[in-house]
N, C-alpha and C positions, 0 to 999 in steps of 0.2 A: 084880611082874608088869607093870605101868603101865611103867615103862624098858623093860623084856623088848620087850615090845611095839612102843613108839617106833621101836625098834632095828630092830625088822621092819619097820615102815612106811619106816624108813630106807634099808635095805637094798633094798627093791622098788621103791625110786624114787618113790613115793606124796609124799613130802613131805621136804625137805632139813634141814627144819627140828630141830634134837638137841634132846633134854630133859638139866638136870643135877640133880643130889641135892642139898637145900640139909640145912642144921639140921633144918628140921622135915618129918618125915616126910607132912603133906599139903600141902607145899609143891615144885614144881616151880621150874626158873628155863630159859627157854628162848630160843634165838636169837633178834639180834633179827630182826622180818620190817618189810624196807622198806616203805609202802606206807601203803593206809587197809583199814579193815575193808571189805567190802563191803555194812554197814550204812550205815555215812557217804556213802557213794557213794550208796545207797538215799532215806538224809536229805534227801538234793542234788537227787533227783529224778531222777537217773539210769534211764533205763527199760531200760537193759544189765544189770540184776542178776539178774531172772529169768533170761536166757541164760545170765550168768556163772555161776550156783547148775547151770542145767541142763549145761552144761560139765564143772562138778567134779565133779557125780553121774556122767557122762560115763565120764568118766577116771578118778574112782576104778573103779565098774563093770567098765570094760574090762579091767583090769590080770589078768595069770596068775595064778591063786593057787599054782598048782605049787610048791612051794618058799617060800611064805608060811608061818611059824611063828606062826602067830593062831587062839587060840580060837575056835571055832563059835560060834556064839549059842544051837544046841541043847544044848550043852554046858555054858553058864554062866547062863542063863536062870531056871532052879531055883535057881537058890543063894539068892537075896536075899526069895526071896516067900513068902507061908506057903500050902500043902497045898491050900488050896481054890482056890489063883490058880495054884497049876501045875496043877492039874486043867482052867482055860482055856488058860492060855497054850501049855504044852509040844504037846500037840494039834493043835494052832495053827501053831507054826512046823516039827513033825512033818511032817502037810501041806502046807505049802507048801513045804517042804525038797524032799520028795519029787515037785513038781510041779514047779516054776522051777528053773531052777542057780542054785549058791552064786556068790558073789562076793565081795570085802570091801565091807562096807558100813562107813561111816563113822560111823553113828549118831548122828551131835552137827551134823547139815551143814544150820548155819545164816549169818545173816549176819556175825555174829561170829568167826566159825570160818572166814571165809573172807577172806584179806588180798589186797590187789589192786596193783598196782603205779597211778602217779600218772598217766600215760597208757595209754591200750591196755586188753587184758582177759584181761591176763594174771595168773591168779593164783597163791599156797598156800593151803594146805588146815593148819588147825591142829588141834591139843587128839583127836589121834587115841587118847584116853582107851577111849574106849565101843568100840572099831572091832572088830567080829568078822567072822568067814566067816560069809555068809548068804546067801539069795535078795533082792535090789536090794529087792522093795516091801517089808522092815522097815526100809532106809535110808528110802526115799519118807514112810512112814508116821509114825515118828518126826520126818521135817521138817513135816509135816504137821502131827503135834501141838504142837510147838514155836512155829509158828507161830499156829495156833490159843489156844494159851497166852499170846501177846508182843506177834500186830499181825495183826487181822482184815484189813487191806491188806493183806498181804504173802501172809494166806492165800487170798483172793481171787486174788490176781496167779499162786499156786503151782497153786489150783485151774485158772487157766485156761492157765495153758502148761506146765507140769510135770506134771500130771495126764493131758491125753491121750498124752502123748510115753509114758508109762507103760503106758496103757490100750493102746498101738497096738503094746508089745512083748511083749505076751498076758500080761498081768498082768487078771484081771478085776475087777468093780467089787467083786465077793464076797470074792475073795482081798485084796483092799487091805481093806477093810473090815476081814475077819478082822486080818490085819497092824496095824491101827490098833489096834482092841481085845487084841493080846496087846501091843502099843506101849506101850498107855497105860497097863494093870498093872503092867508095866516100870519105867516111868518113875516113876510112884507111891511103889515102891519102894524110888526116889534119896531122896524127899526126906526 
């Protein structure tokens, strides 16, 4: 399903970048992406990388889903939790499915996941593993968590420019919240 997928994000223009099949079935081998992570760039002190991050939510966001062959997140959500955490979560993204429009959300859209070329601020968007059709704030919230998890700076800097850009496209403070909390059962889940 992981290639399935790729393939779609291929096809929709999302990201150029091909996955191949190596020997081992939890091994990927993938183009290379010219450029630096836009962690490095972060490292550097670069104070472009919040935009850069709010850009690819951007642009992923915008894209047509029309014609996108990609799992929902209401759809795959259940599978990995046990009975008492789908009794939070599916609720959860029920609601706000039914509030927000879907979009693809990337799910993994952090600085790592985002390569940038050596000038400018131009990037790709990699590791479109997690990516479903959703409502935007369970992308927001998952980068939220992630960061919250890896660099109290980084969650700071997300809380203060990525957060109101959210809050101003009528996503509310309750609805993100919700979003974090079925996010973070979610993720739970991976490890």
């Amino acid at each position: 399903m992981k290639k399935k997928q790729q393939k779609e994000v291929n096809i929709s223009g999302l990201s150029p970048v091909r996955y191949y099949d190596t020997e081992d079935d939890h091994i990927v081998k993938m183009d290379f992406v010219e450029g630096e992570t836009l962690e490095t760039r972060a490292r550097k002190g670069d104070i472009t990388c919040m935009e850069i991050l709010s850009d690819a939510f951007s642009f992923v966001h915008s894209k047509d889903i029309s014609g996108i062959n990609m799992p929902r997140l209401s759809d795959t959500a259940g599978m990995s939790i046990p009975d008492h955490d789908k009794e939070i979560v599916l609720p959860i993204i029920e609601r706000l499915s039914a509030k927000h429009k879907s979009c693809v959300c990337h799910l993994d859209m952090h600085f790592l996941n985002i390569m940038t070329s050596d000038a400018g601020n131009s990037f790709t968007i990699i590791d479109w593993i997690n990516s479903r059709i959703a409502p935007a704030v369970f992308d927001y919230a998952r980068t939220y968590i992630i960061f919250d998890e890896f660099s109290k700076e980084a969650l700071e800097a997300f809380k203060a420019t990525i957060l109101p850009t959210m809050l101003e496209s009528g996503v509310s403070e309750q609805d993100f919240s919700d979003a974090v909390k079925a996010s973070k059962i979610l993720r739970a889940a991976e490890k």
